[in-house]
TORPA-4810 file (N, C-alpha, C, O; in nm, 3 decimals):
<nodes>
NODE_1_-0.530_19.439_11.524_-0.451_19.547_11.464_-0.368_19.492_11.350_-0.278_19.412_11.375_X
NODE_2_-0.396_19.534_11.212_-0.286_19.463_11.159_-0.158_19.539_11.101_-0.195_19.654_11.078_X
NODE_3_-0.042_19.527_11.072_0.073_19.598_11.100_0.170_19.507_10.972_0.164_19.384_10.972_X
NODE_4_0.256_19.582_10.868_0.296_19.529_10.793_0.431_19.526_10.813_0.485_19.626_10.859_X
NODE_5_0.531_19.373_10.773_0.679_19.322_10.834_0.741_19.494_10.845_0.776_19.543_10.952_X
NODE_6_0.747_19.577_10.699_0.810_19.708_10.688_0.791_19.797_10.757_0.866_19.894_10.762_X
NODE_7_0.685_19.785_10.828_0.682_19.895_10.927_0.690_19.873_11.068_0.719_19.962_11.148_X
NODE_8_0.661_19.739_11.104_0.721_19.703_11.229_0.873_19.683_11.243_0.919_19.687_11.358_X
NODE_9_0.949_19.663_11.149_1.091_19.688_11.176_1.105_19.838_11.181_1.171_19.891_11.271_X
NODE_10_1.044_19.911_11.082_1.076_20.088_11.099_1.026_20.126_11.274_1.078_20.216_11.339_X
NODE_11_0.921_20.040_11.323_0.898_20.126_11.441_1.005_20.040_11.551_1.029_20.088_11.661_X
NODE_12_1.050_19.940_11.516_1.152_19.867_11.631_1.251_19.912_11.638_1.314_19.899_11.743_X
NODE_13_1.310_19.989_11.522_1.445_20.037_11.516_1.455_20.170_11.550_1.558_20.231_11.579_X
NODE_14_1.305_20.224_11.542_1.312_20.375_11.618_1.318_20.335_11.811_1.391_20.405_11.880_X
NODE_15_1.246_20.236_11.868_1.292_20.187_11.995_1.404_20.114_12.024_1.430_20.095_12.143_X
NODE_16_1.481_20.067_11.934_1.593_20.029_11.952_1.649_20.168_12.050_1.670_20.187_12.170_X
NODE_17_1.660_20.251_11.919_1.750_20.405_11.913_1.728_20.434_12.086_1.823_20.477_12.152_X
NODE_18_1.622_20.412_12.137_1.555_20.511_12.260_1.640_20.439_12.362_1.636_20.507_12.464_X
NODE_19_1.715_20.334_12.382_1.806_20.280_12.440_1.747_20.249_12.550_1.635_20.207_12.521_X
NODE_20_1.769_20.245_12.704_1.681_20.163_12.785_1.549_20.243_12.818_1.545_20.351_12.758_X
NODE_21_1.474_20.226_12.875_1.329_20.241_12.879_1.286_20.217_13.007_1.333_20.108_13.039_X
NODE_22_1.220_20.265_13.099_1.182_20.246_13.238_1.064_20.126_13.194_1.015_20.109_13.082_X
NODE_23_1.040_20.060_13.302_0.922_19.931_13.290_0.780_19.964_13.293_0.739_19.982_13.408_X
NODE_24_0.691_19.978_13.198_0.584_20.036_13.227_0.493_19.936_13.296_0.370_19.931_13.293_X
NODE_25_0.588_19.851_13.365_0.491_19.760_13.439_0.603_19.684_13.539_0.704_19.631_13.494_X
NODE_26_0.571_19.688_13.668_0.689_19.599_13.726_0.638_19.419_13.726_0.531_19.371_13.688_X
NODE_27_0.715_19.375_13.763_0.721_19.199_13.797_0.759_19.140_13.604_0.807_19.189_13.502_X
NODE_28_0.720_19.055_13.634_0.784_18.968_13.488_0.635_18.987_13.385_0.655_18.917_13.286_X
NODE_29_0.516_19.047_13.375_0.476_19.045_13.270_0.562_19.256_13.197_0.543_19.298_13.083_X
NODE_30_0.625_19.318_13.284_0.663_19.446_13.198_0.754_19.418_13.088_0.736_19.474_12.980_X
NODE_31_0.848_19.339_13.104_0.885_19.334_12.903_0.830_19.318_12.833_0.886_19.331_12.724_X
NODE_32_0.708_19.284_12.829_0.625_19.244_12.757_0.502_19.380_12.742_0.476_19.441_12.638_X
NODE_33_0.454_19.398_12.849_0.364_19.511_12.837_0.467_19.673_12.789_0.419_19.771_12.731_X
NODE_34_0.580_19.661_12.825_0.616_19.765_12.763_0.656_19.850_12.645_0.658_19.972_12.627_X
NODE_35_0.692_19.736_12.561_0.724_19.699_12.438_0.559_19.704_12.349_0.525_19.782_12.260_X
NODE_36_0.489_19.605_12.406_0.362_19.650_12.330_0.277_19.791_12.360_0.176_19.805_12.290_X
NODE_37_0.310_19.906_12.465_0.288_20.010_12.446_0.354_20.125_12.405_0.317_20.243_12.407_X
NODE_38_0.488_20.061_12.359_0.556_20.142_12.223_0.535_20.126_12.147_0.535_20.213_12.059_X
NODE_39_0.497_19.980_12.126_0.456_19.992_11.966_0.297_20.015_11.920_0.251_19.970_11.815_X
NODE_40_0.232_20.080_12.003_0.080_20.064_12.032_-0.022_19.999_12.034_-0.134_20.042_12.004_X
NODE_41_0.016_19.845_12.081_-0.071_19.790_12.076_-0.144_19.746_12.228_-0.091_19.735_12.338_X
NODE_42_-0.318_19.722_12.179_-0.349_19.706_12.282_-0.359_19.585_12.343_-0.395_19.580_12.461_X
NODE_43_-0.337_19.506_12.294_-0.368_19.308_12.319_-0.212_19.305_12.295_-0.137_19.398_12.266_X
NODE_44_-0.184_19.157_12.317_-0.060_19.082_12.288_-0.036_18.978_12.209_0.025_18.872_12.225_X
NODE_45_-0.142_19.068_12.047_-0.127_19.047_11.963_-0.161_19.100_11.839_-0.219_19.208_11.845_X
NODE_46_-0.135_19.044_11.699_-0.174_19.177_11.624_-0.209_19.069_11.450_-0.241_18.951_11.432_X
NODE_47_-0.186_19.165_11.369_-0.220_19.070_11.186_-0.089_19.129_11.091_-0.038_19.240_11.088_X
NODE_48_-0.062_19.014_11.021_0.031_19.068_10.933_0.008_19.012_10.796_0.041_18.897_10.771_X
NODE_49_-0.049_19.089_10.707_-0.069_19.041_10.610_0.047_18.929_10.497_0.155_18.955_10.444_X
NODE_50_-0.042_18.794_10.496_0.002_18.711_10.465_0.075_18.608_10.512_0.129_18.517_10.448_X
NODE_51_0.073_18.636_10.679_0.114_18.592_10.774_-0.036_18.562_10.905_-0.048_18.472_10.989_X
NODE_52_-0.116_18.664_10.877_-0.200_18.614_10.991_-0.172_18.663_11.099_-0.100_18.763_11.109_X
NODE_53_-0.258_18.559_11.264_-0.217_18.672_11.361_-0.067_18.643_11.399_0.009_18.561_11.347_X
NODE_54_-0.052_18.705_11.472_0.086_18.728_11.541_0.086_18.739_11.723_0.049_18.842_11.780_X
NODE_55_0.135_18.606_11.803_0.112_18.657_11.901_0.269_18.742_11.989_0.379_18.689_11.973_X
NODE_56_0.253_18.871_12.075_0.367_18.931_12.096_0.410_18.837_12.253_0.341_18.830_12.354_X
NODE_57_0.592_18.754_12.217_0.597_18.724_12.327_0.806_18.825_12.380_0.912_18.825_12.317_X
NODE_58_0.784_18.863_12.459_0.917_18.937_12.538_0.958_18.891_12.589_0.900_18.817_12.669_X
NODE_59_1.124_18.904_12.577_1.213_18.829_12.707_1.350_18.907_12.751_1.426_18.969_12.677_X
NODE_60_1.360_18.889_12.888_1.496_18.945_12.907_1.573_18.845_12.877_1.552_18.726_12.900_X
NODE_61_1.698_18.910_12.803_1.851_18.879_12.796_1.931_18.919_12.840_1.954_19.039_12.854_X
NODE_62_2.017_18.802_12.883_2.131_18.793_13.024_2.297_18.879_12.924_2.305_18.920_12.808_X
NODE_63_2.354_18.879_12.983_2.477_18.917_12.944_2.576_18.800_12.869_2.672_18.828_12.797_X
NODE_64_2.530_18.664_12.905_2.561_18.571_12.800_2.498_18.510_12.668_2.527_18.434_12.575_X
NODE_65_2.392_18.591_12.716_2.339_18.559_12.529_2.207_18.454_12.605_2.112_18.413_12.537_X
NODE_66_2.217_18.434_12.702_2.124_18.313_12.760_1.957_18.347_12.800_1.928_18.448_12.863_X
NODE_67_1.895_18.288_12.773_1.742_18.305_12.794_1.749_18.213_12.913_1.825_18.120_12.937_X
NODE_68_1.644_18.265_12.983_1.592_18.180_13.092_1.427_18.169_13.048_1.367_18.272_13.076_X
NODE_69_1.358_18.082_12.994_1.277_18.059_12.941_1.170_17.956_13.038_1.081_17.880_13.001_X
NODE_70_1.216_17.987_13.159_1.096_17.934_13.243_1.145_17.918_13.359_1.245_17.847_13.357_X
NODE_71_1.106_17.968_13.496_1.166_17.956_13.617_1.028_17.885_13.691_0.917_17.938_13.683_X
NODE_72_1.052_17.757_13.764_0.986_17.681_13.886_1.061_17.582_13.949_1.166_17.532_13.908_X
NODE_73_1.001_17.557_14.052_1.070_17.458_14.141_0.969_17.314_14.092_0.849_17.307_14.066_X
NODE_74_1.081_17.208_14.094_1.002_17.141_14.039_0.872_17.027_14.166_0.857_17.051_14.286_X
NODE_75_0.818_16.940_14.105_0.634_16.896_14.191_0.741_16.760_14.255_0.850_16.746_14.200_X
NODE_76_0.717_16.697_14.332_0.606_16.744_14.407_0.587_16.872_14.534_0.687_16.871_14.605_X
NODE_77_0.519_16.943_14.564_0.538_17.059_14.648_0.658_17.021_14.763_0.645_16.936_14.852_X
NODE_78_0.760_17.092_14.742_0.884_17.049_14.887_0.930_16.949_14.820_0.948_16.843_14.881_X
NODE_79_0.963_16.957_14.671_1.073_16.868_14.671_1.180_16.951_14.672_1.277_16.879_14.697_X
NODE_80_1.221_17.082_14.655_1.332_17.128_14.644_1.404_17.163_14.813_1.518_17.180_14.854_X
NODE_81_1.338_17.162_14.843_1.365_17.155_14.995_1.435_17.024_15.037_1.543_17.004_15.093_X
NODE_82_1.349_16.949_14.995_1.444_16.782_15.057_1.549_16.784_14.930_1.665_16.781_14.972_X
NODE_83_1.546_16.786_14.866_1.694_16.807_14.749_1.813_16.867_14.862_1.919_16.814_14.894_X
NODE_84_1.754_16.990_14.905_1.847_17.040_14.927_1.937_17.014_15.071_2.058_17.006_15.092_X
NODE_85_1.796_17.006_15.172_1.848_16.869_15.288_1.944_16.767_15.300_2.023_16.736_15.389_X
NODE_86_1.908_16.702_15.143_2.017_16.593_15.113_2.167_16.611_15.055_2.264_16.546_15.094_X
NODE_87_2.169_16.703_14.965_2.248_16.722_14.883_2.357_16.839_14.934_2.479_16.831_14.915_X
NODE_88_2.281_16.966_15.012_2.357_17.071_15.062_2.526_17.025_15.104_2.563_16.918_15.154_X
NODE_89_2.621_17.160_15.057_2.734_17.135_15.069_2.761_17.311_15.124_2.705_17.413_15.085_X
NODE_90_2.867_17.290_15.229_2.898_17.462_15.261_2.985_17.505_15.142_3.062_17.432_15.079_X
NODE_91_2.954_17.663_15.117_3.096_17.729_15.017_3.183_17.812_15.129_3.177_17.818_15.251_X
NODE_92_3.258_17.867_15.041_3.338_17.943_15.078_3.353_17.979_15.225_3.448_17.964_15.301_X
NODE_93_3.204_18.041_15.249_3.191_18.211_15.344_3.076_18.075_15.464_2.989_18.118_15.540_X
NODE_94_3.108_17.928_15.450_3.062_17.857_15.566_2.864_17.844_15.560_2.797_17.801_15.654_X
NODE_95_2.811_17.890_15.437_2.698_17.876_15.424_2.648_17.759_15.347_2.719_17.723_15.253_X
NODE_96_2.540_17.697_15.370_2.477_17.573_15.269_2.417_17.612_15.170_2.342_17.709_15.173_X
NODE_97_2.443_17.533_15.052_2.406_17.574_14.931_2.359_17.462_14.832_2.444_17.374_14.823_X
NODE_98_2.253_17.441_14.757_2.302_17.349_14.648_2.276_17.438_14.491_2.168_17.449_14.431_X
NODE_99_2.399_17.489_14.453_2.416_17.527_14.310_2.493_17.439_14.188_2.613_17.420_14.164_X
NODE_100_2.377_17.397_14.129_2.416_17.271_13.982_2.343_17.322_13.915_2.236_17.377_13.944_X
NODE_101_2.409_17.304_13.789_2.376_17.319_13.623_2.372_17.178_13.606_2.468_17.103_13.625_X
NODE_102_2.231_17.134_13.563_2.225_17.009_13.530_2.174_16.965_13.379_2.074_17.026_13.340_X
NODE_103_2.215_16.895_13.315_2.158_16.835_13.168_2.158_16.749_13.143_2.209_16.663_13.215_X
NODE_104_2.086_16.714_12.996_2.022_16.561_12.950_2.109_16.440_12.900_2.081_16.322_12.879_X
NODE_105_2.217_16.507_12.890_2.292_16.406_12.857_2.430_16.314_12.927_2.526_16.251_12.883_X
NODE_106_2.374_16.351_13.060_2.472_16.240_13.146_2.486_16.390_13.317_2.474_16.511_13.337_X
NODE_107_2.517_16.268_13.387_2.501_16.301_13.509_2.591_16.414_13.564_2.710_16.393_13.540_X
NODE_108_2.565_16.528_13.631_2.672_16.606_13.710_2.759_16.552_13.848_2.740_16.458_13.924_X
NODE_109_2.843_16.636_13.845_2.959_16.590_13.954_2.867_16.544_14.107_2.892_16.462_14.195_X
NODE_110_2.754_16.640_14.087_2.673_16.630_14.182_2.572_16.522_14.233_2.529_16.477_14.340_X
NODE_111_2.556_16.504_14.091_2.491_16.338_14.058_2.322_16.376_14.027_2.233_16.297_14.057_X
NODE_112_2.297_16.499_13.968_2.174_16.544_13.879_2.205_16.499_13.714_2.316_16.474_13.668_X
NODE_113_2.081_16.496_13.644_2.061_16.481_13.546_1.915_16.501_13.506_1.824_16.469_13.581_X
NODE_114_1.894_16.557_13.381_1.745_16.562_13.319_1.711_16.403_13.218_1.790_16.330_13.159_X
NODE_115_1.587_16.396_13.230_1.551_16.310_13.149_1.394_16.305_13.106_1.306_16.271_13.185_X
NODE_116_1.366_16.348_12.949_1.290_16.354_12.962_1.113_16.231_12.930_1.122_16.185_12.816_X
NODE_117_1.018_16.195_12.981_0.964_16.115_12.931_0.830_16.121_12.986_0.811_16.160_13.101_X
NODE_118_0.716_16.075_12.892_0.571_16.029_12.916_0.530_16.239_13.003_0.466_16.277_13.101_X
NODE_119_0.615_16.312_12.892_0.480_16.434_12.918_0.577_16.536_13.010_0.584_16.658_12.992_X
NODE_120_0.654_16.458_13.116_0.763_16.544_13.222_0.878_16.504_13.186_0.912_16.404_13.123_X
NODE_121_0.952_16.618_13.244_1.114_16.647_13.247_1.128_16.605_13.376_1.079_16.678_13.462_X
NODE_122_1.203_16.470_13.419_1.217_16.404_13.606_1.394_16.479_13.575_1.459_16.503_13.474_X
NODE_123_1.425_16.501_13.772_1.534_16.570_13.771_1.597_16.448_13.857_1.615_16.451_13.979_X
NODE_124_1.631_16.330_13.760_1.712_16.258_13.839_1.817_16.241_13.940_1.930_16.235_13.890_X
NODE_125_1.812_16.235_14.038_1.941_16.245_14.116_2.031_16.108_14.240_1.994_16.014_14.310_X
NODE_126_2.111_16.149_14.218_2.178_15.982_14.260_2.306_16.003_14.357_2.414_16.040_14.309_X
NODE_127_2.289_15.976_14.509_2.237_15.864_14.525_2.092_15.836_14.584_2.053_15.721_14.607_X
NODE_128_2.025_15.935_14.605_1.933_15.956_14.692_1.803_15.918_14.641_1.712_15.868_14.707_X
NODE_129_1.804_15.947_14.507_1.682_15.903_14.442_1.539_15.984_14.481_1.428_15.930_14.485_X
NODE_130_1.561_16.097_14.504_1.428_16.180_14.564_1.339_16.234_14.419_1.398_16.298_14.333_X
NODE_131_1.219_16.207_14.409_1.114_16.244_14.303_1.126_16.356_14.313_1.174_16.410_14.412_X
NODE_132_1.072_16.436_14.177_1.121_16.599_14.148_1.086_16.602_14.020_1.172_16.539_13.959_X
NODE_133_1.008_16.641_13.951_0.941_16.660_13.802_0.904_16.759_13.787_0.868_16.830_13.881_X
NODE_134_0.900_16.803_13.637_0.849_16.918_13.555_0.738_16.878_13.477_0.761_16.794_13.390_X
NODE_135_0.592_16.930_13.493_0.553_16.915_13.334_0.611_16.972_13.230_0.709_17.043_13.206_X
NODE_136_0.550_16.938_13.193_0.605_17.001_13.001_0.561_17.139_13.001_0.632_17.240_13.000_X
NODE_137_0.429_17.128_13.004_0.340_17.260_12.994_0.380_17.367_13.093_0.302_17.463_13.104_X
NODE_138_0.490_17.365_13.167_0.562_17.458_13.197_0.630_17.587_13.119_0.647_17.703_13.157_X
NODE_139_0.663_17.515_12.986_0.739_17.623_12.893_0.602_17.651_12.799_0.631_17.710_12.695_X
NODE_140_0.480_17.625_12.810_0.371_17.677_12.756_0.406_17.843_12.711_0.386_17.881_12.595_X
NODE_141_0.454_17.926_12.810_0.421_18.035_12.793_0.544_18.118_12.705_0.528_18.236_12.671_X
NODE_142_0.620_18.070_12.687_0.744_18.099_12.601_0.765_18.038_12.436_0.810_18.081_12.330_X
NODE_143_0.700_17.904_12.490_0.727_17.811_12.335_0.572_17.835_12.270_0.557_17.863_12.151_X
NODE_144_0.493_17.824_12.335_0.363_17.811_12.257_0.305_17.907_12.258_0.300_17.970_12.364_X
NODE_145_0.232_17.960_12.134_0.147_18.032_12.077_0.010_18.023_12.067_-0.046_17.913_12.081_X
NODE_146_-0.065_18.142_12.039_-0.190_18.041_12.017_-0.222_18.045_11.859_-0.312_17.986_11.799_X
NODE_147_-0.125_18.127_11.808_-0.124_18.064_11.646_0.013_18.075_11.633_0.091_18.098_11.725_X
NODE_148_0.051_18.052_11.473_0.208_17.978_11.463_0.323_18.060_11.416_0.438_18.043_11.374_X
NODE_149_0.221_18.178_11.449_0.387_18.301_11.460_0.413_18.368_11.555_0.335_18.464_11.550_X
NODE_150_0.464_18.374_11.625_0.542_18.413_11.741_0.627_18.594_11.679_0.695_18.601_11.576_X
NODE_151_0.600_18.706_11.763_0.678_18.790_11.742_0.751_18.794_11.870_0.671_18.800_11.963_X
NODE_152_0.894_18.794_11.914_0.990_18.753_11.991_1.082_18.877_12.019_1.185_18.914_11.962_X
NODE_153_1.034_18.911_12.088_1.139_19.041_12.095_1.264_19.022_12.238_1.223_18.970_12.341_X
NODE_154_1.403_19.066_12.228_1.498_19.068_12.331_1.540_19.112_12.409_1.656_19.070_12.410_X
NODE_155_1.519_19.219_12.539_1.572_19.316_12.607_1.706_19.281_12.678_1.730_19.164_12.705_X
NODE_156_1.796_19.382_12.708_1.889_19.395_12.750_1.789_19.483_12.939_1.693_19.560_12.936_X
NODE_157_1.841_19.444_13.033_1.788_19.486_13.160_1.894_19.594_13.241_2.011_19.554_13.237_X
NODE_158_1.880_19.685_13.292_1.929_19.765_13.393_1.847_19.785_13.528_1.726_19.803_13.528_X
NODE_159_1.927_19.780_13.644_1.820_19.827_13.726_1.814_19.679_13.783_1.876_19.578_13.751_X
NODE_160_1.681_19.712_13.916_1.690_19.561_13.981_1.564_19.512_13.906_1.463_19.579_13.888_X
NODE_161_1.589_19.361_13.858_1.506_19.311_13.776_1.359_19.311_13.836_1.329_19.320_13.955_X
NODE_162_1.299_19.303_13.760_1.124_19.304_13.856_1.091_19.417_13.902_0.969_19.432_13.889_X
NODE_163_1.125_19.478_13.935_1.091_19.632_14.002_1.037_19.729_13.930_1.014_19.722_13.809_X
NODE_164_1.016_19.827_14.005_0.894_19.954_13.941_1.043_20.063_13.877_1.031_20.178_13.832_X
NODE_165_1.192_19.974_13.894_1.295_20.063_13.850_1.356_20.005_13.724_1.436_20.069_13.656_X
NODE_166_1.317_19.883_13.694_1.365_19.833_13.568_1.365_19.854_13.471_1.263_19.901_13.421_X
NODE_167_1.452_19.835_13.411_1.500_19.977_13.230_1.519_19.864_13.131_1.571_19.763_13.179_X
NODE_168_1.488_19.860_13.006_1.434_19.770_12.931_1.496_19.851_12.791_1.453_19.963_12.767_X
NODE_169_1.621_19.775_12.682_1.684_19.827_12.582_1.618_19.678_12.517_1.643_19.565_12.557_X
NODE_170_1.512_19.723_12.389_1.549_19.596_12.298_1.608_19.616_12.239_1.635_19.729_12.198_X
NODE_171_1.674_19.478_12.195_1.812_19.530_12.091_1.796_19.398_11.977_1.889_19.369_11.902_X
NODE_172_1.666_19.325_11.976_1.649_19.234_11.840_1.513_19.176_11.886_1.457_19.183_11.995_X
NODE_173_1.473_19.106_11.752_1.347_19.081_11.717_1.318_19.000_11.636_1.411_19.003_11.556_X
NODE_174_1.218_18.897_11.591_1.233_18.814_11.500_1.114_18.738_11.531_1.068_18.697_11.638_X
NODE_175_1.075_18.730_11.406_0.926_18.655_11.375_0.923_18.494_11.373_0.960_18.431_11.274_X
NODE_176_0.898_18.459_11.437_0.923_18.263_11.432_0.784_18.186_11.359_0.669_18.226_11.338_X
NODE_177_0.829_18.103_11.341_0.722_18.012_11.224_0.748_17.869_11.297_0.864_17.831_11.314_X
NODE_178_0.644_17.793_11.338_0.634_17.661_11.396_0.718_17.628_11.493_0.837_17.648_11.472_X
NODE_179_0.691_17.592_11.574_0.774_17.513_11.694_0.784_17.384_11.623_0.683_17.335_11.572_X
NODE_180_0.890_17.330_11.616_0.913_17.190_11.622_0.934_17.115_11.764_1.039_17.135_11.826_X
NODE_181_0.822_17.020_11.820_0.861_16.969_11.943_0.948_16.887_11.939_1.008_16.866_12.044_X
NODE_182_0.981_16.820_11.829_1.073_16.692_11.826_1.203_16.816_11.875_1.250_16.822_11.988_X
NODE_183_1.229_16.878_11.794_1.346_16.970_11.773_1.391_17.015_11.934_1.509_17.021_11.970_X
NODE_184_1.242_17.053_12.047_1.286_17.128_12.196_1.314_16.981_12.267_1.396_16.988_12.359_X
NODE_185_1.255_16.836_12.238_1.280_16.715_12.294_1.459_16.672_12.319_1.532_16.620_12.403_X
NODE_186_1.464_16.733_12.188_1.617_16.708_12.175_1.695_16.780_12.191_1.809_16.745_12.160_X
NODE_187_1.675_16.915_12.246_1.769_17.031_12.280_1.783_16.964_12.463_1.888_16.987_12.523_X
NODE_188_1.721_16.919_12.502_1.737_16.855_12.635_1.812_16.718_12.651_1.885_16.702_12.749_X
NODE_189_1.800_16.644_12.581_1.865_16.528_12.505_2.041_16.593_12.474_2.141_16.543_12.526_X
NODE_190_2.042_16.718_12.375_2.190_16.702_12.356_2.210_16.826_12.420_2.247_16.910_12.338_X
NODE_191_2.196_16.892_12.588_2.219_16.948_12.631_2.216_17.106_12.571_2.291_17.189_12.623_X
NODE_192_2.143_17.139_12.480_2.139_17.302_12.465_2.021_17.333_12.600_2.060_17.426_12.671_X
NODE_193_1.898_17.276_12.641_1.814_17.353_12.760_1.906_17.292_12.925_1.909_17.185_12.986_X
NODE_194_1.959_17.410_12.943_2.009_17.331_13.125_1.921_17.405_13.203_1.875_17.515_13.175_X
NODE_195_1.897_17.329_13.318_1.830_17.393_13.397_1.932_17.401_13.533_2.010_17.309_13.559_X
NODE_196_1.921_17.519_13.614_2.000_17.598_13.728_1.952_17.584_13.814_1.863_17.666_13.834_X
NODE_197_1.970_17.494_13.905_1.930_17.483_14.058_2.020_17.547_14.141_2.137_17.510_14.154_X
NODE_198_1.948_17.683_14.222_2.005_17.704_14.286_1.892_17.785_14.441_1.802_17.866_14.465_X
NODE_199_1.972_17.701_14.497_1.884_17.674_14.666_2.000_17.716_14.726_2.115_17.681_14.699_X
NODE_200_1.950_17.818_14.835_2.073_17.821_14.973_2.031_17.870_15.057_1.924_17.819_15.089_X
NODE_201_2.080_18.003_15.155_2.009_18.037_15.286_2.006_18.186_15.239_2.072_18.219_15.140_X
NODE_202_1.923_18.285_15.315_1.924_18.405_15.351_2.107_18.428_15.412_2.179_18.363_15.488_X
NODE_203_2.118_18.507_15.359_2.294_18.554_15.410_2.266_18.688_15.477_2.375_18.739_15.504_X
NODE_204_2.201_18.738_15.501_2.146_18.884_15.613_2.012_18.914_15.649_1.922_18.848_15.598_X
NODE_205_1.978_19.028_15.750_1.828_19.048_15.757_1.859_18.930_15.855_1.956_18.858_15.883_X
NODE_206_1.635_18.957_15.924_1.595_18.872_16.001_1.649_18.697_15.965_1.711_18.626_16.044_X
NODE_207_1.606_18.659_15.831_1.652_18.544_15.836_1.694_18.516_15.786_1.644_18.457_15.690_X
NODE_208_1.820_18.529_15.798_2.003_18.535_15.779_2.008_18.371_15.838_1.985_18.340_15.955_X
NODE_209_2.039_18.286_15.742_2.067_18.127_15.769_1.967_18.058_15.767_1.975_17.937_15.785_X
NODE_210_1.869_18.110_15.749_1.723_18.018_15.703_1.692_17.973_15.552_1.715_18.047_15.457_X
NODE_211_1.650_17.872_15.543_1.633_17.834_15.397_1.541_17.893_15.294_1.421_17.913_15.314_X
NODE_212_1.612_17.924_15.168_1.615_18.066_15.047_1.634_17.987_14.924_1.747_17.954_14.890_X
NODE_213_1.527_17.953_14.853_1.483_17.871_14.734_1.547_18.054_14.602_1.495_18.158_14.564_X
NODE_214_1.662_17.993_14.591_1.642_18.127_14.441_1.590_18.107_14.343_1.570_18.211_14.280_X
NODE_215_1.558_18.025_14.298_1.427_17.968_14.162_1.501_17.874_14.092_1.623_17.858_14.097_X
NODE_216_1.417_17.810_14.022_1.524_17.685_13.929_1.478_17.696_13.848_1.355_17.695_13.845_X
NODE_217_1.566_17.716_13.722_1.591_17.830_13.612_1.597_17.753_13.472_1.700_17.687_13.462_X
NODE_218_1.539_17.748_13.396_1.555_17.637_13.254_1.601_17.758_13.166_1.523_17.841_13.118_X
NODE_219_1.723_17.757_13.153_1.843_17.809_13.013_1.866_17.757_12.916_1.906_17.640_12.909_X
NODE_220_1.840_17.853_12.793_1.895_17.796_12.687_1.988_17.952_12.583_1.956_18.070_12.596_X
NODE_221_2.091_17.905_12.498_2.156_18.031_12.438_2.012_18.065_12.341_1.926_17.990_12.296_X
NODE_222_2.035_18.244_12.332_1.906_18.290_12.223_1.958_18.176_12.056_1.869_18.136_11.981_X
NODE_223_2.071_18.151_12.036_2.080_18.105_11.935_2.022_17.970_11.868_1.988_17.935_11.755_X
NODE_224_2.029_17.894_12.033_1.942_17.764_12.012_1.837_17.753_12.050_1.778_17.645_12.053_X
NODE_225_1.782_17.878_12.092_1.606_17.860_12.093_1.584_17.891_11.991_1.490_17.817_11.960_X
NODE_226_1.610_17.973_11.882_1.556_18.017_11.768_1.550_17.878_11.694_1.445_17.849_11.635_X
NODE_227_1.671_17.779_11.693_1.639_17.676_11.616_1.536_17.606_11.647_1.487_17.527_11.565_X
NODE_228_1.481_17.626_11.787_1.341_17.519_11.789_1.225_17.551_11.692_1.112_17.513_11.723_X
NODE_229_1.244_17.614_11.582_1.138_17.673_11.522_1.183_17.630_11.368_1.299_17.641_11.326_X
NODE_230_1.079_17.582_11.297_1.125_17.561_11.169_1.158_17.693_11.099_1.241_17.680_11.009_X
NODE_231_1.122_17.789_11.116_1.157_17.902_11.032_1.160_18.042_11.129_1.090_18.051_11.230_X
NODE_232_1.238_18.132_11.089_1.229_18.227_11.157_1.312_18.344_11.094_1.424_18.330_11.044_X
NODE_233_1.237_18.467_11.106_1.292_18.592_11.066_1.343_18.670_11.101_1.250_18.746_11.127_X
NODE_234_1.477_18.746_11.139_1.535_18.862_11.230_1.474_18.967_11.140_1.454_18.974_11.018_X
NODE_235_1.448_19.059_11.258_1.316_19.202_11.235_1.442_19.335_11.272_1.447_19.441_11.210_X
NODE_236_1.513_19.307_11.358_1.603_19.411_11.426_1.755_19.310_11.475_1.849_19.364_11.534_X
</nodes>
């Protein structure tokens, strides 16, 4: 389909206007499928003259401006489990938990740290020393394209996330030009990507005190992902 910069901002800013939007698809591919059936397309991707293709990638945005640009637990299978075996501390309300924000450039109170090398992101931790890695090719589906423009669109979320009830406001847009990898190497390096570990128990229901992996979360602000890109255009 090919579609020119002037008129894909004229049709983004008429969905801006429409304010949130029910999910025309539940789980984590509907920001994405919903957005491309406003703007009518049928693939999740399109041509822009003088630009080439364009592949369409969507994301929700948090209330701090923050992307979560890839959620897994990291390999080997059950390491987050023994992390949490080791490390668990009770809060408040007498439940075990381990919640850390950890980054690349020096160790948490907790004694996590990222580091990255030879292909993986290892989630160092001390004193225990338990193995725990990321590939790389984890953020495949956010950073990489299969050609070198990226159309990036932002939703604002209402509703419970994932669900067949989730309401979807984009509210910006912007055409990106090259990933620089050196550039995402070093957003981990000087702490713009943290990643959110957070493990604890079921707190009600049948299994109320049983162990409850909430996902481990790689964050970065929308402002410093855009810099991983040598060039890039705001559309909306």
């Amino acid at each position: 389909m090919l579609l020119t910069v002037q008129y894909l901002k004229k049709q983004l800013q008429e969905i801006k206007s429409l304010g949130f939007i029910k999910t025309h698809l539940p789980h984590d591919p509907g920001v994405g499928r919903t957005l491309e059936d406003l703007l009518g397309l049928k693939e999740n991707n399109f041509r822009i003259p003088d630009v080439g293709e364009v592949e369409v990638k969507a994301h929700r945005l948090d209330s701090s401006s923050m992307l979560t640009i890839a959620t897994k637990a990291p390999q080997p299978r059950g390491a987050n489990r023994i992390i949490f075996e080791h490390y668990k501390y009770r809060d408040s309300d007498g439940y075990y938990n381990v919640h850390s924000t950890v980054y690349g450039s020096r160790f948490n109170p907790q004694g996590f740290k990222m580091t990255f090398r030879k292909g993986k992101l290892f989630l160092e931790n001390t004193p225990h020393n338990i193995m725990a890695y990321w590939d790389e090719n984890i953020f495949k589906d956010v950073l990489v394209s299969k050609s070198n423009t990226i159309f990036f669109a932002l939703a604002k979320t209402q509703g419970e996330k994932r669900s067949p009830n989730e309401q979807f406001h984009y509210i910006e847009a912007y055409l990106l030009h090259n990933l620089n990898a050196d550039k995402f190497h070093a957003a981990i390096a000087e702490d713009y990507l943290k990643v959110d570990i957070r493990i604890g128990v079921y707190r009600s229901g049948k299994n109320k005190g049983k162990y409850h992996d909430h996902g481990t979360g790689f964050r970065m602000n929308k402002k410093d992902f855009l810099t991983l890109y040598n060039n890039y255009e705001q559309l909306i």
